[in-house]
Structures are given as structure tokens and as C-alpha cells.
N, C-alpha and C positions, 0 to 999 in steps of 0.2 A: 460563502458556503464552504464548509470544510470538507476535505479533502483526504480518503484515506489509500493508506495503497498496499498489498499483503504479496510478501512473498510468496509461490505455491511449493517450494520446498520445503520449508523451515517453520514457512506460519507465523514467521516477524511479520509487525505491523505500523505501520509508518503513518503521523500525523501529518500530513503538508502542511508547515506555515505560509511558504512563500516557493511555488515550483519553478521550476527552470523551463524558460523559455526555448533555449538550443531543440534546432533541428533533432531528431530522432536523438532524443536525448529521456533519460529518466534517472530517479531513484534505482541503485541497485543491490541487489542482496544475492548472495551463493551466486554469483558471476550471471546473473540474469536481473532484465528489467520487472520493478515490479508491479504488479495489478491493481489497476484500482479498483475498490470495491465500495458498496452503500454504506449509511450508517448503521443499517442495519442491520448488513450480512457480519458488520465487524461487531454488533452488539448480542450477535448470535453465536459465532465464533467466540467471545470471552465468556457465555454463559457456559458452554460444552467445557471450558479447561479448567 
């Protein structure tokens, strides 16, 4: 299953190929961890921009 994750400052959006296991660990973007979100919210999200 793929994996996506979205900034909430910026609205970068990040495919996971392979995520990192580490303890409270994430993708970061603007000095914050980012969110994952469905495939859907992120196919709703590229419709509106």
C-alpha cells in the first residue's frame, strides 16, 4: 500500500517508498513531522491547485 504524507504548512507532498522504522522518527518538511494522508485526500488536494 502506498504511503503518502503532506506538509500542513507548505502543502509539499511526499510519496513513501520505503519509511523509516526509528522510534518517533518521520519525513520532515518546514522543521515539522509530516502527515499522512489517503489517496484520496492527496487526489483532492491536486484537483483544487
Amino acid at each position: 500500500m502506498d504511503k503518502i504524507v503532506r506538509c500542513e504548512k507548505c502543502g509539499a507532498m511526499v510519496k513513501v517508498l520505503i519509511d523509516c522504522t526509528c522510534e518517533n522518527c518521520g519525513i520532515k518538511c518546514c522543521g515539522e513531522t509530516m502527515k499522512e494522508i489517503s489517496a484520496e485526500e492527496a487526489e483532492k488536494y491536486l484537483e483544487n491547485k
